[in-house]
C-alpha positions in Angstrom: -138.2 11.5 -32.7 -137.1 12.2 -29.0 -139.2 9.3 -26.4 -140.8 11.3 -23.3 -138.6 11.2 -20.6 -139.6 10.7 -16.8 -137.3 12.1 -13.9 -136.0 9.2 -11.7 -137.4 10.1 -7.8 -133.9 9.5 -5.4 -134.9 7.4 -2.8 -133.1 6.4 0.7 -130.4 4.5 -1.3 -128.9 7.6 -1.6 -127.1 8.0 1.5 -128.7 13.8 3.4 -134.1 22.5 -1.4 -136.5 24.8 -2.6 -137.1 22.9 -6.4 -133.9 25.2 -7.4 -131.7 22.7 -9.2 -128.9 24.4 -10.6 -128.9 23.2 -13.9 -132.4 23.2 -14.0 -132.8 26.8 -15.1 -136.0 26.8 -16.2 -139.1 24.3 -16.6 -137.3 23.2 -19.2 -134.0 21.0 -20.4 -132.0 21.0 -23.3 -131.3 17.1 -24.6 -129.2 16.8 -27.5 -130.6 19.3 -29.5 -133.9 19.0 -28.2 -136.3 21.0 -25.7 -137.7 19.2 -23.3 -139.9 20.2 -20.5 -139.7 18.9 -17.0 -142.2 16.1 -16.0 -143.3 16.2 -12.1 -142.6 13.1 -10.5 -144.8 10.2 -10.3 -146.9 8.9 -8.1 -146.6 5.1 -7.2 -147.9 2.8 -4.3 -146.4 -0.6 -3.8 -149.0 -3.4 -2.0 -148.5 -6.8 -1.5 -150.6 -9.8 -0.7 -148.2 -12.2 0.6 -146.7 -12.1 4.7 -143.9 -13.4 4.7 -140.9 -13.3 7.5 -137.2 -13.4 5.6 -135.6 -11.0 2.9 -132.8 -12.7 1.7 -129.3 -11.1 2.4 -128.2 -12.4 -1.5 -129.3 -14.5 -4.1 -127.5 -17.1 -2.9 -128.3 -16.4 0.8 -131.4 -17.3 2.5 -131.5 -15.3 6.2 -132.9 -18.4 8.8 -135.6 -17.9 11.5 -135.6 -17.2 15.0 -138.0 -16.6 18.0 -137.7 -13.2 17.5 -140.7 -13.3 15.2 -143.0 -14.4 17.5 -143.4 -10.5 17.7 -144.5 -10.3 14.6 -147.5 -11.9 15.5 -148.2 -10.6 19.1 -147.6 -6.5 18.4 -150.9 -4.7 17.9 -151.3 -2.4 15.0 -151.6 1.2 15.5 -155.4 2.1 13.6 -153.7 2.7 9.6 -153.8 6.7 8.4 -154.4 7.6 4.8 -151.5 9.5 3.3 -151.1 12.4 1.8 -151.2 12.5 -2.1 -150.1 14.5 -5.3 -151.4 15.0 -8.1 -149.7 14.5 -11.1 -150.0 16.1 -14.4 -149.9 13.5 -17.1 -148.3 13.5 -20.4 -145.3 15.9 -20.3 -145.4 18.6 -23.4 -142.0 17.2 -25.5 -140.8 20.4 -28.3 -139.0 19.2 -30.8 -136.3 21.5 -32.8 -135.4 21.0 -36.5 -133.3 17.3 -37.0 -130.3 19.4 -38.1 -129.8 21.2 -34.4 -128.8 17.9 -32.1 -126.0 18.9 -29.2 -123.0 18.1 -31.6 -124.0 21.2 -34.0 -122.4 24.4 -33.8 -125.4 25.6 -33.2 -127.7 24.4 -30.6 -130.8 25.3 -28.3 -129.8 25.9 -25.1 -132.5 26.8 -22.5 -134.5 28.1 -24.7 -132.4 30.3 -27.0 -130.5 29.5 -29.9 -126.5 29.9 -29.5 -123.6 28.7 -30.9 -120.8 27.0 -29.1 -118.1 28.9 -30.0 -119.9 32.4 -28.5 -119.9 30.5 -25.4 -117.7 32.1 -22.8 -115.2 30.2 -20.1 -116.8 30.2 -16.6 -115.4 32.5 -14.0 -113.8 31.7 -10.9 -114.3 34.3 -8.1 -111.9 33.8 -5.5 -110.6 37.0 -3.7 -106.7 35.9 -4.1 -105.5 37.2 -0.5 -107.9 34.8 0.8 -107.4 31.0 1.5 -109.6 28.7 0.2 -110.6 24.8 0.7 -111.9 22.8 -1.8 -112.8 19.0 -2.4 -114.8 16.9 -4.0 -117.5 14.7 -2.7 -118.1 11.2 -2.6 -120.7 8.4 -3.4 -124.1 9.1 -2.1 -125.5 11.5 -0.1 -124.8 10.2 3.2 -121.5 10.0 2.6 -121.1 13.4 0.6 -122.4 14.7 4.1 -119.5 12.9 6.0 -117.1 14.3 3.1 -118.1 18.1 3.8 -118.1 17.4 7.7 -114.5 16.2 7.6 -113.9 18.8 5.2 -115.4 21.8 7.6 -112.7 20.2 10.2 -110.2 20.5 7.8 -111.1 24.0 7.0 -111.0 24.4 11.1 -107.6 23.4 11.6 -106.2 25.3 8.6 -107.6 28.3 8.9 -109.3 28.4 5.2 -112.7 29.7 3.9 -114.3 26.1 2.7 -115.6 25.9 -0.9 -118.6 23.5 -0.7 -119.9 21.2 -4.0 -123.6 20.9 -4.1 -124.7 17.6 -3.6 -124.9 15.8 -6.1 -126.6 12.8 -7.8 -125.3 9.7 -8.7 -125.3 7.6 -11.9 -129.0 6.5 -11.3 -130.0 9.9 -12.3 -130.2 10.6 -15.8 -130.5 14.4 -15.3 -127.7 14.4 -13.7 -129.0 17.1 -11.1 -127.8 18.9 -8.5 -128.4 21.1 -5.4 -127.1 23.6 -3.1 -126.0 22.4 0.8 -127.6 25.5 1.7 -131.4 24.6 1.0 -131.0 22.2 3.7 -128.5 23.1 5.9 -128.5 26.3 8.1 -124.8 27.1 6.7 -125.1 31.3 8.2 -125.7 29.5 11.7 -123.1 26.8 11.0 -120.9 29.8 10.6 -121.8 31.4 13.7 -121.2 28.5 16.1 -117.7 27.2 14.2 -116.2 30.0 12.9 -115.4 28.4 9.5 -116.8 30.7 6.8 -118.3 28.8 4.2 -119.2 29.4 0.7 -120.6 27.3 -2.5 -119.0 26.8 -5.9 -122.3 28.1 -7.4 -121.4 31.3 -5.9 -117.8 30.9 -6.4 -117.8 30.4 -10.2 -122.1 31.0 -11.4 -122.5 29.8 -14.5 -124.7 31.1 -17.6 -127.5 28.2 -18.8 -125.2 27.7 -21.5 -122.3 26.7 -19.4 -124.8 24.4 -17.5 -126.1 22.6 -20.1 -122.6 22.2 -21.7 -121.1 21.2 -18.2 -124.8 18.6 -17.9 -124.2 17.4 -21.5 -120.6 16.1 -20.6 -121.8 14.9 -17.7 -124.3 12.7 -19.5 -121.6 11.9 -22.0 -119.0 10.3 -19.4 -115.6 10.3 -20.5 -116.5 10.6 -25.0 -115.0 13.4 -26.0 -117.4 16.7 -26.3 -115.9 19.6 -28.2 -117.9 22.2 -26.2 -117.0 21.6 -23.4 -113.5 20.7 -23.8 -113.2 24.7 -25.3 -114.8 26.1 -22.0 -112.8 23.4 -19.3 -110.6 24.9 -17.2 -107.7 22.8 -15.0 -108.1 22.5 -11.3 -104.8 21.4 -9.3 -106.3 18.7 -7.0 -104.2 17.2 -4.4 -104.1 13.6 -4.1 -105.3 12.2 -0.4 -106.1 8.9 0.3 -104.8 8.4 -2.8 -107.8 9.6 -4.9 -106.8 10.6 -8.5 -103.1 7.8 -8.5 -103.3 4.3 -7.0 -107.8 5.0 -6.4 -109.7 6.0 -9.1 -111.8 8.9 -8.5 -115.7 7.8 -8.7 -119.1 9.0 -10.8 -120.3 11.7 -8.0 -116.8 13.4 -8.2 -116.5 13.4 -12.2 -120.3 14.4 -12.4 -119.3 17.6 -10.5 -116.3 18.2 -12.3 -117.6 18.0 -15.8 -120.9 19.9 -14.6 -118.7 22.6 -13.3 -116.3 22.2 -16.1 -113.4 21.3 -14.1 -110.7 19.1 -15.5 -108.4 18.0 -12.5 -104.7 17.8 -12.1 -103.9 15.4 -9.6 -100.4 15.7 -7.8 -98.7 13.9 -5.3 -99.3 15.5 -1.6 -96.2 17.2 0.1 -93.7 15.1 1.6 -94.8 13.7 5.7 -92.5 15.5 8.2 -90.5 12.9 9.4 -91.1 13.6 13.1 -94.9 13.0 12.4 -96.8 10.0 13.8 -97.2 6.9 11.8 -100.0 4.7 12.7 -100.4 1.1 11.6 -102.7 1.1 9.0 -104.8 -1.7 9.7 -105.9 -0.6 13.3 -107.1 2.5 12.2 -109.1 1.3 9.1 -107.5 2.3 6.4 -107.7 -1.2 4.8 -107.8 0.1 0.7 -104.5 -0.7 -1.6 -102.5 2.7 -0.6 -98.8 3.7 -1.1 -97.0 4.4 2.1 -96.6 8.3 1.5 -100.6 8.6 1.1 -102.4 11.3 3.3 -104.8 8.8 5.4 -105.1 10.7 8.5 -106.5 14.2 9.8 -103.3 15.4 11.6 -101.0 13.8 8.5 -103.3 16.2 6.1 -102.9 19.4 8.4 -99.4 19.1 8.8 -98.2 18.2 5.1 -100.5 21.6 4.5 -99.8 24.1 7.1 -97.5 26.1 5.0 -99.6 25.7 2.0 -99.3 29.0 0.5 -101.5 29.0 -2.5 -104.9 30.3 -2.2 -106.9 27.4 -3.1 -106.3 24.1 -1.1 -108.1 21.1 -3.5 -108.9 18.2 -2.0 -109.6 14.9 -3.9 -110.7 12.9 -1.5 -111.8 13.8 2.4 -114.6 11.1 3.1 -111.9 8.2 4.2 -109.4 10.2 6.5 -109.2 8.7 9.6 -108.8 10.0 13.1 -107.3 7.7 15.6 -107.8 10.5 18.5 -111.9 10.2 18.2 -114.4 11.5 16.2 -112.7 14.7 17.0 -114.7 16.5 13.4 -117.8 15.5 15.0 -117.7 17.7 18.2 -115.7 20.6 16.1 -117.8 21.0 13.3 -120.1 17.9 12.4 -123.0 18.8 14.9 -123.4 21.9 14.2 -124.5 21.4 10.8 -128.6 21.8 11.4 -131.4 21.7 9.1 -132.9 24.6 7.8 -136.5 25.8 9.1 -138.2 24.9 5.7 -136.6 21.3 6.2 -138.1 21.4 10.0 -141.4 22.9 9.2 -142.0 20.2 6.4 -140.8 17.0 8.1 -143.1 18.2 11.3 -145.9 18.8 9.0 -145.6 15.3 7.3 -145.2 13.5 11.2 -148.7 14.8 12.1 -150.2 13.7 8.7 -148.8 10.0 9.1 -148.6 9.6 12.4 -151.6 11.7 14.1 -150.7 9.8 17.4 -147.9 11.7 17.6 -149.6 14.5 19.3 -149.3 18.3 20.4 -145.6 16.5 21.6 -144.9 15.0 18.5 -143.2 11.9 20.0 -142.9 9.4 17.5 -140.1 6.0 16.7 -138.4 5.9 14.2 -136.8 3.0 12.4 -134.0 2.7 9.6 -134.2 -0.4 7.5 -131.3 -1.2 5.2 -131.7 -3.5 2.3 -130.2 -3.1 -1.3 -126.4 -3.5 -1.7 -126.2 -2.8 2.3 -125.3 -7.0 2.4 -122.3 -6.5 0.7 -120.8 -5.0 3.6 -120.9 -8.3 5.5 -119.5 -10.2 3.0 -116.2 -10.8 5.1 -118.5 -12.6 7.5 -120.0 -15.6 5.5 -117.0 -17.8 7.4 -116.8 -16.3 10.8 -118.8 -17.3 14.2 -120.8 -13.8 13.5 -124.1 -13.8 11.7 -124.1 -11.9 8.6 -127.6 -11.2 9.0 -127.3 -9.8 12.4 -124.9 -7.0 11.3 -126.9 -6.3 7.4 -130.1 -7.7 6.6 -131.6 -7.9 9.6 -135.0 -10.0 9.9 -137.7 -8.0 10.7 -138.6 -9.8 13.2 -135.6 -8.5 15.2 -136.5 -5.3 14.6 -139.8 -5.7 15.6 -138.2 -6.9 18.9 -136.4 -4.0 19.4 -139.2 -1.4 18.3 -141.4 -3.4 21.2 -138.3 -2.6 24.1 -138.7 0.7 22.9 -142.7 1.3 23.3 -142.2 -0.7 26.6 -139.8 2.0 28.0 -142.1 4.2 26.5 -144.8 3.4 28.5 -142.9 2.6 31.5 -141.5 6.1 31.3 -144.9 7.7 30.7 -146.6 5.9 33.9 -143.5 7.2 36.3 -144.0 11.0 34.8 -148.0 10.6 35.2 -146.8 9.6 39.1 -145.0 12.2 39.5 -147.6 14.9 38.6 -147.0 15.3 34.8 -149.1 15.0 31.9 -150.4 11.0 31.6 -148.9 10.2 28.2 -149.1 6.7 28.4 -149.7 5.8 25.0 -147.8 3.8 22.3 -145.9 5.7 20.2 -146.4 5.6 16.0 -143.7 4.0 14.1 -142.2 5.4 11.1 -140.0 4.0 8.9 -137.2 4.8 6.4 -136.3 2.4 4.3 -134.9 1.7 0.6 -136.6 -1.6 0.8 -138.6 -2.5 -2.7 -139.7 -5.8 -1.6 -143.1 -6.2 -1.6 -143.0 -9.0 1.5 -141.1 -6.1 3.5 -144.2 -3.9 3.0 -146.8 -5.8 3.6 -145.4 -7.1 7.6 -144.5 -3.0 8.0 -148.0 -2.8 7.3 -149.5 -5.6 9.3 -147.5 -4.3 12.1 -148.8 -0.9 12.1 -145.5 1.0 11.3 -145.8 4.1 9.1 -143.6 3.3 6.0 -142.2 6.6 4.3 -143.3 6.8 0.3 -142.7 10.0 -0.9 -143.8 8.9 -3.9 -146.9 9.9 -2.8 -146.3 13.0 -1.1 -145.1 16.5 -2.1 -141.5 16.1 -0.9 -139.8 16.7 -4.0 -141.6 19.5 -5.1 -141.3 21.1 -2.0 -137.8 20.4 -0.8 -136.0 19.4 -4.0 -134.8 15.9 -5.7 -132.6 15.3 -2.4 -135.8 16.5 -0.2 -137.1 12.5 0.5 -133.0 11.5 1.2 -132.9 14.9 3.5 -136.4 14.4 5.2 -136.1 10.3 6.1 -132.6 12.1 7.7 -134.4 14.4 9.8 -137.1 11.9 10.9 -134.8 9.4 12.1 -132.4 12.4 13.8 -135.4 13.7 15.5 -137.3 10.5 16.7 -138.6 10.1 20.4 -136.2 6.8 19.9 -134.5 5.6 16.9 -133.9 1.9 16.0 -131.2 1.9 13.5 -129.2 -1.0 10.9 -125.7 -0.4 12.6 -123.6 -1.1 9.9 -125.4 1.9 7.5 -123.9 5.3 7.4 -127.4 7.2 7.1 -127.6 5.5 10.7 -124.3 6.3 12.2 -124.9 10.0 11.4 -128.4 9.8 12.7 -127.4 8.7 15.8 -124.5 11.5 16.4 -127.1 13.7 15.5 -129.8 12.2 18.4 -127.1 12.3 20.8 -125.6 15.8 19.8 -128.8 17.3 19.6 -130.9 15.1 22.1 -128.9 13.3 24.5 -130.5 10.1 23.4 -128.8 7.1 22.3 -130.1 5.0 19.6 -131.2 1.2 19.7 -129.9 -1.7 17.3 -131.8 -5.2 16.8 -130.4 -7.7 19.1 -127.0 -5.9 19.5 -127.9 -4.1 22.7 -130.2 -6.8 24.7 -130.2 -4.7 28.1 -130.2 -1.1 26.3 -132.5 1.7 27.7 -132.7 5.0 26.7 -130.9 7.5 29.0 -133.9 8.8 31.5 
């Protein structure tokens, strides 16, 4: 007897859609040996009773108070807004096929039709072979699969190669093991037009028959056991080693949940040698602090040059998210900015501001705030016995960011009075706060809600359905990019790329708690 499933909902842990999930071919699964429809998501609201100030970094570390939370009993509440809800069909239909058809049977149901394994055929690679290609594979969650295709895109840029994009893809947390295109959230046809770089995805490149996915989605499930499907149907994929991904740095779950749904098998080999006229930097300055051998690819220019004369038509990449650039943030201004959100990701986000945050008016001027929690303390580890404050740089009271959010509606309002001086409209106003965060404390709530800030659940809204299992991840993204002002956590990577993104696109800087004591926005 198969037990009902329930999809896991991705939150912001993640770290950037049309319900087309590419191994989702229809509205229902196939789960060793048995058909299984798709549940909708489920509706949850967290509450609390308790108001408390602290979330602890650790278990073993208790964050201490300071005068900063004095604001957390002066700020006013904005007047609280219902939110939008879903409703949820209960108890998901769950078919059952005869005991004798599970997944390791030569004969199987696979969306919805009864094949056998061995009429399966290999997947097809469509690559035009007087063409030059660039491929890699992700990395970790979804913020930083986004920084992997940017630095990518540059890569592509300097080398003069069409780039081959993976979808992004879920990590271990999801059972389903999903997936979806970069395209149903990024404007890749006008990322085209501004770079230059053409761009296409590996679901176009090599499309695969619901039998291939659910072969490629069963391994994936499977991890590294042996699955006699798909080891008929694999095909090997030359992958260069950089950063040393694939030898001295094992490759991670995002990376072999792509290969195996794709039905990739990699064959890592050693980069070409570094021309010995090439610039060496010291390792340390620029950041490349993991366990590397000497003749590792760890820089931008290092890549482009050991590649150059690259004659092969398919560059693979193992790794791109770690390459440094000592000149800058030089893939950034070529290529990172110019990756936008689609209309449908534009037109949804605005429609959920005005439903949460009515206040935000025919201008739609809102703040926006980014609290990290979850593993985000680990990061500061190396702190516990320095001067700093670990809490300052990771789990930041809220208290301070209550302090900053108050500089922000005081600029606000200072801003609004000199415009209403000068003959424009009187918008003098404080502005709603929204809030992204991956926070499942129940304390955390309950002061976001006794302060009046709008805390982002889409739990209860229709984000998923509408956008995708990445759309919440994609939406909080476009919310904090787009924010009037935008306090960040400093040390997250959903922030840093936020706050390229409100400079690129805006011309606004973005505010940290207690980092930035005499920061105002740019006028």
């Amino acid at each position: 007897m198969v037990q009902a499933m329930k999809r896991k909902v991705l939150t912001a842990t993640l770290v950037l859609v049309t319900g087309t999930v590419l191994f989702h071919t229809s509205s229902y699964i196939n789960l060793r040996g048995h058909q299984v429809e798709l549940p909708p998501s489920s509706s949850s609201s967290s509450s609390s009773s308790s108001f408390l100030l602290h979330t602890p970094a650790s278990p073993n570390h208790q964050l201490q108070g300071d005068d900063s939370h004095a604001l957390l009993r002066n700020v006013q509440p904005l007047p609280p807004t219902s939110e939008p809800r879903v409703e949820i069909s209960p108890n998901p239909r769950i078919q059952t096929p005869p005991e004798d058809q599970g997944i390791n049977s030569k004969i199987d149901t696979v969306a919805g039709s009864t094949v056998s394994h061995e009429d399966v055929p290999k997947p097809v690679t469509h690559l035009d072979p007087s063409c030059r290609y660039l491929g890699f594979l992700s990395y970790a969650g979804l913020t930083n699969q986004f920084i992997a295709l940017e630095n990518a895109a540059y890569l592509a840029l300097r080398l003069n190669r069409t780039l081959v994009i993976p979808p992004m893809t879920t990590n271990s947390h999801d059972n389903f093991n999903s997936n979806q295109p970069w395209s149903e959230v990024l404007n890749l046809t006008q990322f085209t037009e501004l770079t230059g770089v053409p761009v296409l995805e590996w679901s176009q490149v090599r499309p695969l028959s619901p039998e291939q996915e659910a072969i490629g989605r069963e391994q994936a499930q499977l991890g590294s056991r042996s699955f006699a499907p798909w080891n008929l149907l694999a095909e090997d994929l030359t992958c260069q080693v950089i950063y040393g991904f694939g030898d001295s740095e094992s490759i991670h779950t995002t990376e072999k949940t792509f290969l195996r749904q794709f039905l990739f098998r990699p064959k890592f080999v050693r980069p070409p040698e570094r021309d010995p006229k090439a610039t060496v930097y010291d390792r340390l300055k620029i950041g490349a602090k993991d366990n590397l051998l000497l003749e590792d690819v760890v820089t931008m220019d290092d890549l482009v040059d050991r590649y150059k004369t690259f004659t092969e038509s398919m560059l693979f990449l193992s790794h791109t998210f770690k390459l440094k650039d000592p000149l800058g943030r030089r893939s950034w201004d070529a290529v990172g900015q110019h990756l936008h959100f689609t209309e449908k990701i534009d037109e949804y986000a605005t429609r959920l501001v005005k439903k949460r945050a009515p206040e935000s008016g025919e201008d739609g001027k809102f703040i926006a705030v980014h609290i990290r929690r979850g593993d985000i303390w680990q990061k500061c580890r190396h702190l516990q016995h320095s001067e700093s404050d670990p809490s300052l740089e990771c789990m930041v009271p809220l208290g301070r960011y209550a302090e900053a959010i108050e500089k922000a509606q005081q600029w606000v309002i200072k801003n609004s009075s000199e415009e209403s001086q000068e003959g424009g409209p009187n918008q003098h106003r404080r502005l709603p706060v929204l809030v992204t965060t991956d926070s499942t404390s129940k304390r955390d709530h309950d002061i976001m809600a006794r302060l009046g800030w709008r805390r982002l659940n889409h739990d209860k809204y229709t984000t998923e359905e509408e956008i995708g299992i990445f759309g919440p991840v994609v939406i909080d993204a476009w919310i904090l990019a787009n924010a009037h002002v935008m306090v960040g956590t400093k040390v997250s990577t959903m922030t840093r790329v936020a706050s390229r993104r409100q400079w690129s696109w805006h011309g606004r800087e973005a505010l940290y708690p207690r980092t930035s004591p005499s920061w105002a926005p740019p006028a």
